[in-house]
N, CA, C, O and CB atoms as a CASP TS submission, in Angstrom:
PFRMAT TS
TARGET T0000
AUTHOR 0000-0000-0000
METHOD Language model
MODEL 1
PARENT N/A
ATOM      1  N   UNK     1     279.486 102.957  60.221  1.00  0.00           N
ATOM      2  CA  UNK     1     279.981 102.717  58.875  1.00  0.00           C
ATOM      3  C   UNK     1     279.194 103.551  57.859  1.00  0.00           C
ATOM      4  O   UNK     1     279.260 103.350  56.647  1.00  0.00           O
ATOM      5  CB  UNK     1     279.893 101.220  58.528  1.00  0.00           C
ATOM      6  N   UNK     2     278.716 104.155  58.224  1.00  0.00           N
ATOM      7  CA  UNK     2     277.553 104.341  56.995  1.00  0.00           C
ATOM      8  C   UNK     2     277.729 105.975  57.006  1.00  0.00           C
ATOM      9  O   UNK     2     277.545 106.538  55.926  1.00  0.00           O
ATOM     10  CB  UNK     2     275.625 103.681  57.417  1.00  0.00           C
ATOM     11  N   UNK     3     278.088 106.815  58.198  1.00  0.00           N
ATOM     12  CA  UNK     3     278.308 107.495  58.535  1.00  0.00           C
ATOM     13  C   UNK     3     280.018 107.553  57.494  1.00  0.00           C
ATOM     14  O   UNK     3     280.075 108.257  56.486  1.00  0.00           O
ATOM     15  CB  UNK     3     277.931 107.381  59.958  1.00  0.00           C
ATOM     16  N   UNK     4     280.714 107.077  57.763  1.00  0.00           N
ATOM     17  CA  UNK     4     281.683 107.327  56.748  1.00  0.00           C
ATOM     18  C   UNK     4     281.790 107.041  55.635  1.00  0.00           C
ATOM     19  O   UNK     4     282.871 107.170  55.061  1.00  0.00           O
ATOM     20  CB  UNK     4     282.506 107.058  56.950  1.00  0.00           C
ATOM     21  N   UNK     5     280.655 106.556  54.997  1.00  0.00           N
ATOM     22  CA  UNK     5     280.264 106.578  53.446  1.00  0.00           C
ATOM     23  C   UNK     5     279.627 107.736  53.142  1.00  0.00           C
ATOM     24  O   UNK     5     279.951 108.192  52.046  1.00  0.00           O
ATOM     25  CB  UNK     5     279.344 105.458  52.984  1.00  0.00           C
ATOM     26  N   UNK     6     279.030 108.202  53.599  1.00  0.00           N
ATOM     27  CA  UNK     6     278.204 109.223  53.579  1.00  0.00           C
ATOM     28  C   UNK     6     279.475 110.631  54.093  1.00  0.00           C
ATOM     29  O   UNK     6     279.256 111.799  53.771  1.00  0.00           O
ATOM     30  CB  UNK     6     276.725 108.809  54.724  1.00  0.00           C
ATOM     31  N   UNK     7     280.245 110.380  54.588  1.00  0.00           N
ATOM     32  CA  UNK     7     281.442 111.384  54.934  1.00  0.00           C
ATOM     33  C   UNK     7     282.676 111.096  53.456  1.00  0.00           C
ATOM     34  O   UNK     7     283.527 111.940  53.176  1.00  0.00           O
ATOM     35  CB  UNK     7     282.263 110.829  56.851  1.00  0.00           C
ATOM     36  N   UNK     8     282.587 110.351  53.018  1.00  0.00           N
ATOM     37  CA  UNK     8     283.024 109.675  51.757  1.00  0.00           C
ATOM     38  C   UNK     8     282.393 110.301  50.583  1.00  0.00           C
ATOM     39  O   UNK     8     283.210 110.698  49.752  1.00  0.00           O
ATOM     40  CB  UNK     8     282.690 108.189  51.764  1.00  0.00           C
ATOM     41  N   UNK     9     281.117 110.499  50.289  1.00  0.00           N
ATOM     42  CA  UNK     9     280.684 111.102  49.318  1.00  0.00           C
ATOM     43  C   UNK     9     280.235 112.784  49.414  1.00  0.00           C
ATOM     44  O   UNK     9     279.736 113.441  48.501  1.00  0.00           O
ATOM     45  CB  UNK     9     279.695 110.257  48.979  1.00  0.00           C
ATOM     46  N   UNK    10     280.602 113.304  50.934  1.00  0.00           N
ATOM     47  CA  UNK    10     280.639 114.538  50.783  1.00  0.00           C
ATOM     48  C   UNK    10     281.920 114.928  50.057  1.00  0.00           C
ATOM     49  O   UNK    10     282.041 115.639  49.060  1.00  0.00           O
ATOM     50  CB  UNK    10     280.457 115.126  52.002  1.00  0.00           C
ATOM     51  N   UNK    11     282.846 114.305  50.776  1.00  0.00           N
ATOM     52  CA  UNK    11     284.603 115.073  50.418  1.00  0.00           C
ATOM     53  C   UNK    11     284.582 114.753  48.771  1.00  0.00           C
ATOM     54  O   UNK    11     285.152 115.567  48.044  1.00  0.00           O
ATOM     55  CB  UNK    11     286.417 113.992  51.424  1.00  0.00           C
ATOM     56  N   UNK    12     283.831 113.394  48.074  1.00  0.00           N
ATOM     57  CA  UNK    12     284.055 113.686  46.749  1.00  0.00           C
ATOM     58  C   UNK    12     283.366 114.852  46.196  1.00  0.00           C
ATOM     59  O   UNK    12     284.061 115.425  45.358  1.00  0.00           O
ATOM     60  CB  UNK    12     283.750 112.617  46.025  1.00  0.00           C
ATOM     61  N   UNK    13     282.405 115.301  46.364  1.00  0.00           N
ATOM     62  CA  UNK    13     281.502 116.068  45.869  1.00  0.00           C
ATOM     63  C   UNK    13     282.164 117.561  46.529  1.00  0.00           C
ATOM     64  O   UNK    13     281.780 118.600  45.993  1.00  0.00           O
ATOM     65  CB  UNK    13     279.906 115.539  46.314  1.00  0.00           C
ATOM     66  N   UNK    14     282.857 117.628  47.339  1.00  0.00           N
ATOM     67  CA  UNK    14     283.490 119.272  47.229  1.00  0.00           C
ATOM     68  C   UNK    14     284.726 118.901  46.905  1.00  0.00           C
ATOM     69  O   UNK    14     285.085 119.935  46.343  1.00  0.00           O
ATOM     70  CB  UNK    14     283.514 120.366  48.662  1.00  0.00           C
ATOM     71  N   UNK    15     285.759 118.093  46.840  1.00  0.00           N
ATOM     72  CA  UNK    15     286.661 118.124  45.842  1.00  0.00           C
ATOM     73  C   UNK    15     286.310 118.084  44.440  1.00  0.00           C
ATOM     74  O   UNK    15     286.981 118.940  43.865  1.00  0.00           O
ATOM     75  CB  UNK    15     287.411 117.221  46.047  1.00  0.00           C
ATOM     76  N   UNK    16     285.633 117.532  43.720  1.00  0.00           N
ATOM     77  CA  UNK    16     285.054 117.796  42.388  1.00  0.00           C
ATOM     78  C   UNK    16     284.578 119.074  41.764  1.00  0.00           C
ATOM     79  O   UNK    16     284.522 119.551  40.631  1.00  0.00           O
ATOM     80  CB  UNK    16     284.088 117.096  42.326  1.00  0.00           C
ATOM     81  N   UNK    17     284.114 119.581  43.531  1.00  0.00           N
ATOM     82  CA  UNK    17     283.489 121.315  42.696  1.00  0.00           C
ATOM     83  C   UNK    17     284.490 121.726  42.981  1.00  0.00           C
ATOM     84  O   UNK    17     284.644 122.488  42.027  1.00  0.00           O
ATOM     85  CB  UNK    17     282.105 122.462  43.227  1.00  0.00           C
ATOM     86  N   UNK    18     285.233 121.825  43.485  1.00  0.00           N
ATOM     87  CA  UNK    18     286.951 122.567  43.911  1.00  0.00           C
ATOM     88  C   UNK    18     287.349 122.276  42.547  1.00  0.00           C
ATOM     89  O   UNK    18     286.590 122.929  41.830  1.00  0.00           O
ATOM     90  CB  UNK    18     288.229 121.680  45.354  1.00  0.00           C
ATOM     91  N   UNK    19     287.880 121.848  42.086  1.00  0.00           N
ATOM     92  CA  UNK    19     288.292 121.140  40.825  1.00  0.00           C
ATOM     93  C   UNK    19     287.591 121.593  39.830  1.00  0.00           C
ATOM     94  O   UNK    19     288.361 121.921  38.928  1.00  0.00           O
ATOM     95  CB  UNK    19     288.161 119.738  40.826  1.00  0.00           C
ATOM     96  N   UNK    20     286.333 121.799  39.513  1.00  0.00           N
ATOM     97  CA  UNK    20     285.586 122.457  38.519  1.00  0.00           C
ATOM     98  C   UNK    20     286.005 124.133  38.897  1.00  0.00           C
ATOM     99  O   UNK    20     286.676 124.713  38.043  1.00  0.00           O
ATOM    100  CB  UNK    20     283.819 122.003  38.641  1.00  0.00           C
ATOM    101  N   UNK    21     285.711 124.723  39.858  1.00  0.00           N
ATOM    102  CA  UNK    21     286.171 126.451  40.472  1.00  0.00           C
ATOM    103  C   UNK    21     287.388 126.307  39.947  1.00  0.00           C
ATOM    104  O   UNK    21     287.780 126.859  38.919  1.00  0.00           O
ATOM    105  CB  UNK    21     286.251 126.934  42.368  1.00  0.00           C
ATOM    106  N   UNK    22     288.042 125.524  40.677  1.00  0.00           N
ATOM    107  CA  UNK    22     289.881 126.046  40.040  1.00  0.00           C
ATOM    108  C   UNK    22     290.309 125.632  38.335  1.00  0.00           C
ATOM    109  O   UNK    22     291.488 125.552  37.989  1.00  0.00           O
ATOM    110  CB  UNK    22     291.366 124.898  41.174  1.00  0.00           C
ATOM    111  N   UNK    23     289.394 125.444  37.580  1.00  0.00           N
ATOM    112  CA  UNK    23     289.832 125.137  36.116  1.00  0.00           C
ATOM    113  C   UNK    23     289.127 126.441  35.752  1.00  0.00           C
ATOM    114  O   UNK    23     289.542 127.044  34.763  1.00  0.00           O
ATOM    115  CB  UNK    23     289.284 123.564  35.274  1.00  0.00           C
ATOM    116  N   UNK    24     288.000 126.987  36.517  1.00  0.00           N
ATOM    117  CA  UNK    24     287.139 128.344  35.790  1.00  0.00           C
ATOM    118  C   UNK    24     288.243 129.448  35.972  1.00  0.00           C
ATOM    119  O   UNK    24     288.076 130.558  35.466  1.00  0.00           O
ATOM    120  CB  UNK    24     285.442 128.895  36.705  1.00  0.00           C
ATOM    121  N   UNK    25     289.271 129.171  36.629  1.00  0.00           N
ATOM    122  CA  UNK    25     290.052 130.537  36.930  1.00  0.00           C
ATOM    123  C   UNK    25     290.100 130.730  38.526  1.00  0.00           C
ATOM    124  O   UNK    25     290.715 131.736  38.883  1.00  0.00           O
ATOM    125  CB  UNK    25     289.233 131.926  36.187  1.00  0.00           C
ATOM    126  N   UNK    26     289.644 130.065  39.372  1.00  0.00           N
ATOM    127  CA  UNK    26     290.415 130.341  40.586  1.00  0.00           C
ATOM    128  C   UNK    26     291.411 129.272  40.966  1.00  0.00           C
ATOM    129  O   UNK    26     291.059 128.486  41.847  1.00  0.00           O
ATOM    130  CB  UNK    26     289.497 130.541  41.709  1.00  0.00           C
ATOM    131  N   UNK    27     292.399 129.159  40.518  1.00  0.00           N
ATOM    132  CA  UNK    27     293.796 128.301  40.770  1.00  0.00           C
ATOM    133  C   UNK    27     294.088 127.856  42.192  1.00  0.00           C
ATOM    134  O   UNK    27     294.755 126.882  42.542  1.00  0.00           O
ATOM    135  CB  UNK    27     295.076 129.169  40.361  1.00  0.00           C
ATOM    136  N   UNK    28     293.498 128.703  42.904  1.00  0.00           N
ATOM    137  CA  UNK    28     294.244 128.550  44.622  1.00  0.00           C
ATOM    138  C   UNK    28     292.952 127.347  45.051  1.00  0.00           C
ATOM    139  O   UNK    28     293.139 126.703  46.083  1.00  0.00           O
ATOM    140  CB  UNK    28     294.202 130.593  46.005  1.00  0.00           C
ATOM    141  N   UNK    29     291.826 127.113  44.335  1.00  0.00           N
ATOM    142  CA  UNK    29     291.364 125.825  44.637  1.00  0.00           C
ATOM    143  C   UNK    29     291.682 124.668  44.273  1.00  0.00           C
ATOM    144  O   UNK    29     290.751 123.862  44.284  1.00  0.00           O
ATOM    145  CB  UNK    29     290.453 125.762  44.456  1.00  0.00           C
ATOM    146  N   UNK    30     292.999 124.167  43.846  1.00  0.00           N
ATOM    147  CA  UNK    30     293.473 123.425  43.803  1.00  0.00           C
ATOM    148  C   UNK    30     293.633 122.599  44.927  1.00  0.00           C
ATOM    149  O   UNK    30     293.369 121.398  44.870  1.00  0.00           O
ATOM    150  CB  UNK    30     294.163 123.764  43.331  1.00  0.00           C
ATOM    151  N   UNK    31     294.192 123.343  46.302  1.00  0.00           N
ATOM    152  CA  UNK    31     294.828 123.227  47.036  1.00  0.00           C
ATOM    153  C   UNK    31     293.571 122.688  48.059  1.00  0.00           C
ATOM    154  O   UNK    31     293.695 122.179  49.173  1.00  0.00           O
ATOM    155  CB  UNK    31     295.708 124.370  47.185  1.00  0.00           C
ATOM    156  N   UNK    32     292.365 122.963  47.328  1.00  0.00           N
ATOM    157  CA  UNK    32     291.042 122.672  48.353  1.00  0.00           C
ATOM    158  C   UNK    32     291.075 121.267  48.055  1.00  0.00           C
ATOM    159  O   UNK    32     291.313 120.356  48.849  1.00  0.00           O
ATOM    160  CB  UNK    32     289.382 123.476  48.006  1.00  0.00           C
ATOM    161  N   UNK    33     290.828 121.189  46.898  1.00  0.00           N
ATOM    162  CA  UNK    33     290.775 119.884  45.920  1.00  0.00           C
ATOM    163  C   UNK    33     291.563 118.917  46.398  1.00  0.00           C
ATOM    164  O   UNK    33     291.217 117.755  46.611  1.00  0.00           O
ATOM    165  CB  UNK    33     291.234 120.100  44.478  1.00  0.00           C
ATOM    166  N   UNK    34     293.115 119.604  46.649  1.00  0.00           N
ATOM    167  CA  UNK    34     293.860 117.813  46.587  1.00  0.00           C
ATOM    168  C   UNK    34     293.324 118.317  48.370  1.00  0.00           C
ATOM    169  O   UNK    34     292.272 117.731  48.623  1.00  0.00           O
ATOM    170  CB  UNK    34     296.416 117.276  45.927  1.00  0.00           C
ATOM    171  N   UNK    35     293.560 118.771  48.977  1.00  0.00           N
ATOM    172  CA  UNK    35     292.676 118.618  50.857  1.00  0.00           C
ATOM    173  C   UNK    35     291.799 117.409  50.634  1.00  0.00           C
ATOM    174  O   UNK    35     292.224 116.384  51.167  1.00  0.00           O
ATOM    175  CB  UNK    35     291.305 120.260  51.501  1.00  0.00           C
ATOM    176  N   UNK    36     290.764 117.314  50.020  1.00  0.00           N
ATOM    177  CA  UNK    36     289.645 116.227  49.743  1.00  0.00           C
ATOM    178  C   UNK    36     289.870 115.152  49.392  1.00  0.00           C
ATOM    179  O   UNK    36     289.495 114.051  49.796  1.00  0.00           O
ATOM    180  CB  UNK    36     288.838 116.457  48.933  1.00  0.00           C
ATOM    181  N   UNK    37     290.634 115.531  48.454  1.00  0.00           N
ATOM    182  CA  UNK    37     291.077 113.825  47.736  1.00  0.00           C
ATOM    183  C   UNK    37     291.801 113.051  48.545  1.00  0.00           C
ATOM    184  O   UNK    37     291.658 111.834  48.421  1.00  0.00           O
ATOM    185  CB  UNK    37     292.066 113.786  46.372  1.00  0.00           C
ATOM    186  N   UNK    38     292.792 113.600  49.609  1.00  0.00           N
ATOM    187  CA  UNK    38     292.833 113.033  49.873  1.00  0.00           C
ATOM    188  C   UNK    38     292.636 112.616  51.528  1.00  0.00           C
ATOM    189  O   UNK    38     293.276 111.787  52.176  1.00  0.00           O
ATOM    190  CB  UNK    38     293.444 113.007  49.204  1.00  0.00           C
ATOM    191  N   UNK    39     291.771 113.298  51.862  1.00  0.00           N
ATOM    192  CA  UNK    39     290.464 112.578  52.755  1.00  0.00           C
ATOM    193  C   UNK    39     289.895 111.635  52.156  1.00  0.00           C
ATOM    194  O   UNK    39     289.535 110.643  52.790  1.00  0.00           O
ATOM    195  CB  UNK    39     289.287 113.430  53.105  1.00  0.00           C
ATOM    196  N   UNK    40     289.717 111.734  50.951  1.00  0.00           N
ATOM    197  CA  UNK    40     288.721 110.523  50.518  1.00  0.00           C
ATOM    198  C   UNK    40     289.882 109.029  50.280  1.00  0.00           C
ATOM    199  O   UNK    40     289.605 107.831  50.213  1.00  0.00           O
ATOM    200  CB  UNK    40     287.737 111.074  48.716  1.00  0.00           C
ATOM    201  N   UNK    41     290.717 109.476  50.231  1.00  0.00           N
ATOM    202  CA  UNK    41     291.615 108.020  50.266  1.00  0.00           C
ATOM    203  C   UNK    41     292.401 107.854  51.083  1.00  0.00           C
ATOM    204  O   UNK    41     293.401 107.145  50.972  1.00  0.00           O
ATOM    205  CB  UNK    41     292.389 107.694  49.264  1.00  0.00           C
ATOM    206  N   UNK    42     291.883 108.838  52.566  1.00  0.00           N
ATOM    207  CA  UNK    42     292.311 108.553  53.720  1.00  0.00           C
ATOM    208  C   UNK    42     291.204 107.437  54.687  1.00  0.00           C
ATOM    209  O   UNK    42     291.605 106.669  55.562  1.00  0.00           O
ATOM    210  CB  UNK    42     292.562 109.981  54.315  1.00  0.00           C
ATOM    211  N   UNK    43     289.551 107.631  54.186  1.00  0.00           N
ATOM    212  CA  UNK    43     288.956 107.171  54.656  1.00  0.00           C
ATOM    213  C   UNK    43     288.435 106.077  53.282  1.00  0.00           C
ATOM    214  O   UNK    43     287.263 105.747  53.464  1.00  0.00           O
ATOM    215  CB  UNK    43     288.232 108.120  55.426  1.00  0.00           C
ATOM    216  N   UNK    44     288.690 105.814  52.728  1.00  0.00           N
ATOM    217  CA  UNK    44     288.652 104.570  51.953  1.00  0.00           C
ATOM    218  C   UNK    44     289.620 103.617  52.095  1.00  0.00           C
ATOM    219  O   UNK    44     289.518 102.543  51.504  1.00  0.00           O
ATOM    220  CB  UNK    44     288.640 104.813  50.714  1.00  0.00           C
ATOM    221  N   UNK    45     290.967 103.989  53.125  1.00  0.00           N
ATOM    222  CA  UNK    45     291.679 103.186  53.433  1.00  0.00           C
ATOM    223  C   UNK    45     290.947 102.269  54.748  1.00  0.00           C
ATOM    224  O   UNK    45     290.916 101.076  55.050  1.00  0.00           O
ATOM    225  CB  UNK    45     292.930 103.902  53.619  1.00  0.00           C
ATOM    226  N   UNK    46     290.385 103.548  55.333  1.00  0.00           N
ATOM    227  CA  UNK    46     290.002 103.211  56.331  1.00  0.00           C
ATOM    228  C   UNK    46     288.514 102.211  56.413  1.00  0.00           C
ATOM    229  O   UNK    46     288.359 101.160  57.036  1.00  0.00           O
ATOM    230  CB  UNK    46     290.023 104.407  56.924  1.00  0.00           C
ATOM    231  N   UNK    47     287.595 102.907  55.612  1.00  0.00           N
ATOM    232  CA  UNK    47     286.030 102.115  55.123  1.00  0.00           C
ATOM    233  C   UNK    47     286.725 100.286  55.033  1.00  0.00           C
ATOM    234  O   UNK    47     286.509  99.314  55.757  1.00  0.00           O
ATOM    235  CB  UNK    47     285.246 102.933  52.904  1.00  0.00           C
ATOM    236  N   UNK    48     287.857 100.516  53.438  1.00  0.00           N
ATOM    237  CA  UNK    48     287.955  99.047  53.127  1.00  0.00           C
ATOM    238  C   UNK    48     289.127  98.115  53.751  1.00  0.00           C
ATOM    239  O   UNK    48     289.640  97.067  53.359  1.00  0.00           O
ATOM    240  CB  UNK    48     288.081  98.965  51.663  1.00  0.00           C
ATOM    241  N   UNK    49     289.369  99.075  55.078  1.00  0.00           N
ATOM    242  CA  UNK    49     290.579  97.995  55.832  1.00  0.00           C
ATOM    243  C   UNK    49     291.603  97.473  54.859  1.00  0.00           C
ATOM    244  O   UNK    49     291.841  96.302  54.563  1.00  0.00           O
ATOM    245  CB  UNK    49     289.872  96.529  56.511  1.00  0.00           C
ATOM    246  N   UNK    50     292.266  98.799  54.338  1.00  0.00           N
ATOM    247  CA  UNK    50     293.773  98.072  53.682  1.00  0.00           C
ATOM    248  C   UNK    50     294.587  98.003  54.429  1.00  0.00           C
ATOM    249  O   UNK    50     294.446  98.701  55.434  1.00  0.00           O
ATOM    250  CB  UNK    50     294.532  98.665  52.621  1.00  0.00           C
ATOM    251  N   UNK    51     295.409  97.432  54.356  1.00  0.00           N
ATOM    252  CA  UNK    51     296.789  96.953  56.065  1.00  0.00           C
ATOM    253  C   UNK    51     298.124  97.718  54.897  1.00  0.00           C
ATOM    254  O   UNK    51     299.033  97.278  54.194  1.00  0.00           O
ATOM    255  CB  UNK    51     297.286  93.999  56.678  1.00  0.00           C
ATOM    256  N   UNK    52     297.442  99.328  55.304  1.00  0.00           N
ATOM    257  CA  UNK    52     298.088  99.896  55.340  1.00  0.00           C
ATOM    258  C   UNK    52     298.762 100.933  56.665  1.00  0.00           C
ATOM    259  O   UNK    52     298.030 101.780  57.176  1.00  0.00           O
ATOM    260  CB  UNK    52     297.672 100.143  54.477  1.00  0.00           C
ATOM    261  N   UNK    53     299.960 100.787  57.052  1.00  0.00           N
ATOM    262  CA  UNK    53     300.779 101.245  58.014  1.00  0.00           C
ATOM    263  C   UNK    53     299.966 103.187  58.500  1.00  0.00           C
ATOM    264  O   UNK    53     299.977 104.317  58.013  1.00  0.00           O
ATOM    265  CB  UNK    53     302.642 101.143  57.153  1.00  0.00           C
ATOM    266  N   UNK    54     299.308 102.378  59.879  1.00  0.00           N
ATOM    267  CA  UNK    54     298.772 103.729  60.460  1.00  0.00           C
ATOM    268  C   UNK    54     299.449 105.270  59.996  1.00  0.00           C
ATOM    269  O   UNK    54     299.038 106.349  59.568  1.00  0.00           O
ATOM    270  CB  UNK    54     298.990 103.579  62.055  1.00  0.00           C
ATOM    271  N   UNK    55     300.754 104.627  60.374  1.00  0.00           N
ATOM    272  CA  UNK    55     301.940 105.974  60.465  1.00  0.00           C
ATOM    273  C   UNK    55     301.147 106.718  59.001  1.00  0.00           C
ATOM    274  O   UNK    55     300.449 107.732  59.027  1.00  0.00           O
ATOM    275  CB  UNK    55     304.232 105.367  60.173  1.00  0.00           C
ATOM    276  N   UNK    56     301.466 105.948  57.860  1.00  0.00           N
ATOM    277  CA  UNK    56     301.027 106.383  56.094  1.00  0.00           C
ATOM    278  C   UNK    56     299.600 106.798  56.304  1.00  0.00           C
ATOM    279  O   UNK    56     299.574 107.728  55.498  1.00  0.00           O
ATOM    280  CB  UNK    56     301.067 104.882  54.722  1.00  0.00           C
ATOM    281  N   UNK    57     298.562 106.768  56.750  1.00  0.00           N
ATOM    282  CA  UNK    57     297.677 107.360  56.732  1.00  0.00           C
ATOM    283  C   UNK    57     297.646 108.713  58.024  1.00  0.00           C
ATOM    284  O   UNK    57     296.903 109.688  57.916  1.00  0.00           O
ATOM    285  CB  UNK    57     296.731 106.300  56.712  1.00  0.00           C
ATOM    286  N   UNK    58     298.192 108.593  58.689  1.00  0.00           N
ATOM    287  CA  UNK    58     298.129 109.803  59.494  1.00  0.00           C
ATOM    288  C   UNK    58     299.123 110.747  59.035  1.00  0.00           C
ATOM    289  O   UNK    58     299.054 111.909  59.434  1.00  0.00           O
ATOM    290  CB  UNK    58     298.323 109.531  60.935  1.00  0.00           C
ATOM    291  N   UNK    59     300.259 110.302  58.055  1.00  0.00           N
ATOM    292  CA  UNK    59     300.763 111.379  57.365  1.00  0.00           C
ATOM    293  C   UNK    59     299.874 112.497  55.978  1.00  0.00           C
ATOM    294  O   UNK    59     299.759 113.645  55.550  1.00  0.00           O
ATOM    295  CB  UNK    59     301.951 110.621  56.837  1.00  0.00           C
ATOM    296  N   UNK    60     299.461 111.113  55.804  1.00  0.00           N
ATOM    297  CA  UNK    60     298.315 111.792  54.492  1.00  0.00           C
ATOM    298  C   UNK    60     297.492 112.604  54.978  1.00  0.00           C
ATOM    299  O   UNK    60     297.428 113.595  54.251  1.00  0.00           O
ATOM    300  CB  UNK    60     297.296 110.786  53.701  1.00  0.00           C
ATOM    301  N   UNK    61     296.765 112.678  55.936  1.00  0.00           N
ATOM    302  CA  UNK    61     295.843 113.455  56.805  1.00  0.00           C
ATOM    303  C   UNK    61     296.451 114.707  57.539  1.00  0.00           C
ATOM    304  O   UNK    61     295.752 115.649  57.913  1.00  0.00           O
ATOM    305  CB  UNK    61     295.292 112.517  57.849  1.00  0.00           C
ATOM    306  N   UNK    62     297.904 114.632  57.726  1.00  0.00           N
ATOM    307  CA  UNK    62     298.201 115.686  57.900  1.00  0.00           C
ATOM    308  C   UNK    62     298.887 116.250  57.021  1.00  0.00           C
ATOM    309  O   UNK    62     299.176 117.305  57.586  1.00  0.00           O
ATOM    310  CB  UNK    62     298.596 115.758  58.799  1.00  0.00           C
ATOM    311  N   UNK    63     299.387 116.286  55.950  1.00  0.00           N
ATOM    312  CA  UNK    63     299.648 116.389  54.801  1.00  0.00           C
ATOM    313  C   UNK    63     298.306 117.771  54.032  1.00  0.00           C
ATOM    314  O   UNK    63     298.355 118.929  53.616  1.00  0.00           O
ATOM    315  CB  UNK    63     299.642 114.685  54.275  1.00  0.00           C
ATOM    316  N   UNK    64     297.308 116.735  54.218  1.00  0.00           N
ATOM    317  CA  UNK    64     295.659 117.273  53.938  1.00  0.00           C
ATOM    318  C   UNK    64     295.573 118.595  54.446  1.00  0.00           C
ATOM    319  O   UNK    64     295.209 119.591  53.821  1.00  0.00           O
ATOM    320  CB  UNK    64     294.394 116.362  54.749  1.00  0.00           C
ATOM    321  N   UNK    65     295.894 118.535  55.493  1.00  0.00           N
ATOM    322  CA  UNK    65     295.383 119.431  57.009  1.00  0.00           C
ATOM    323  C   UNK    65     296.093 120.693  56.729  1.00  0.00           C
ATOM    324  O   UNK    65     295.546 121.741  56.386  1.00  0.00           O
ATOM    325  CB  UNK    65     295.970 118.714  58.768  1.00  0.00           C
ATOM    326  N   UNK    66     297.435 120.495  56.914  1.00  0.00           N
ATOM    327  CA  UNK    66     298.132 121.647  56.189  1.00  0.00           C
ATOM    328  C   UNK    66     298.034 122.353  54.985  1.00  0.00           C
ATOM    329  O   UNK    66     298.205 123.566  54.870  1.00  0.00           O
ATOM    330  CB  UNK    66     299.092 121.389  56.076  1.00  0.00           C
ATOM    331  N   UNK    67     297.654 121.289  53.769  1.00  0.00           N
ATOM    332  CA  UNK    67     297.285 121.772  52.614  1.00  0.00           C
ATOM    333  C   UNK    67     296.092 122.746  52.625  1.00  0.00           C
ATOM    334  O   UNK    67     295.969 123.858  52.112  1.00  0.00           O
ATOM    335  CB  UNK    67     297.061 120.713  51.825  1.00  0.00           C
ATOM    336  N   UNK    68     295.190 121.944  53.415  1.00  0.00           N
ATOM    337  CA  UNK    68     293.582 123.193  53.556  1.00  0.00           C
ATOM    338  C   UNK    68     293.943 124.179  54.332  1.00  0.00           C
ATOM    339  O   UNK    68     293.561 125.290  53.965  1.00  0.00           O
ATOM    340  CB  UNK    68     291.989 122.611  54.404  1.00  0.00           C
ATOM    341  N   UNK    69     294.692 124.108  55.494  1.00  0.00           N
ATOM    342  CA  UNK    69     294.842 125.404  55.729  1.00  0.00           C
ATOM    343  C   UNK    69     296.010 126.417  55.047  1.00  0.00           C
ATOM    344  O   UNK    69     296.260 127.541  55.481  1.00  0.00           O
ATOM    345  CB  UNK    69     294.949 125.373  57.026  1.00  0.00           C
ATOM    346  N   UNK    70     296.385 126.058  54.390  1.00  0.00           N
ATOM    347  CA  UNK    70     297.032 127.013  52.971  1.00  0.00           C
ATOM    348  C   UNK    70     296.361 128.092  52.083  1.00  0.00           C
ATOM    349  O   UNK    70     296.692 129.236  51.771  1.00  0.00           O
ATOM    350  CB  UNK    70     297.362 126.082  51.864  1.00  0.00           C
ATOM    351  N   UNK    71     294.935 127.042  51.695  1.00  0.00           N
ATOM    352  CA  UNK    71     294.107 127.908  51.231  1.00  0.00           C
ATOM    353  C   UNK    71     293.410 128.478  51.215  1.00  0.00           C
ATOM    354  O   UNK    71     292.461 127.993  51.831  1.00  0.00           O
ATOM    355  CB  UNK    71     293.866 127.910  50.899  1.00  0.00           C
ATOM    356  N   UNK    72     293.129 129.799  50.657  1.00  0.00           N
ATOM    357  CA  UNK    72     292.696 131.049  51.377  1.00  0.00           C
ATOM    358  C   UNK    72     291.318 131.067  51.371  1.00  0.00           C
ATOM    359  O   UNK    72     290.711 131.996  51.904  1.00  0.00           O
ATOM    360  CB  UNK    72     293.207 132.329  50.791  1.00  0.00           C
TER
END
């Protein structure tokens, strides 16, 4: 558990700088950004056990997956 808190506050902390880069003028980090975010509310589903439908989180994650590998 602790291990995915700590995997929890990495993905915020490079989606946030993704997010700061892509407002300075690199736009295509956007695409890093939402990758993270939503890892991070893929595994906050997961940390706080919402009875949310597996299927909905393994779409979000691949959703993610594709998105990061989009960007260059």
């Amino acid at each position: 558990m602790g291990l995915l808190i700590a995997s929890i506050a990495l993905e915020v902390a490079v989606a946030i700088v993704a997010c700061l880069a892509a407002v300075k003028g690199r736009p295509y980090l956007f695409g890093l950004a939402f990758t993270f975010g939503v890892y991070v509310l893929y595994d906050l589903g997961r940390l706080l056990g919402h009875n949310v439908e597996k299927g909905i989180l393994s779409v979000l994650f691949l959703a993610a997956s594709a998105m990061g590998s989009l960007s260059p």
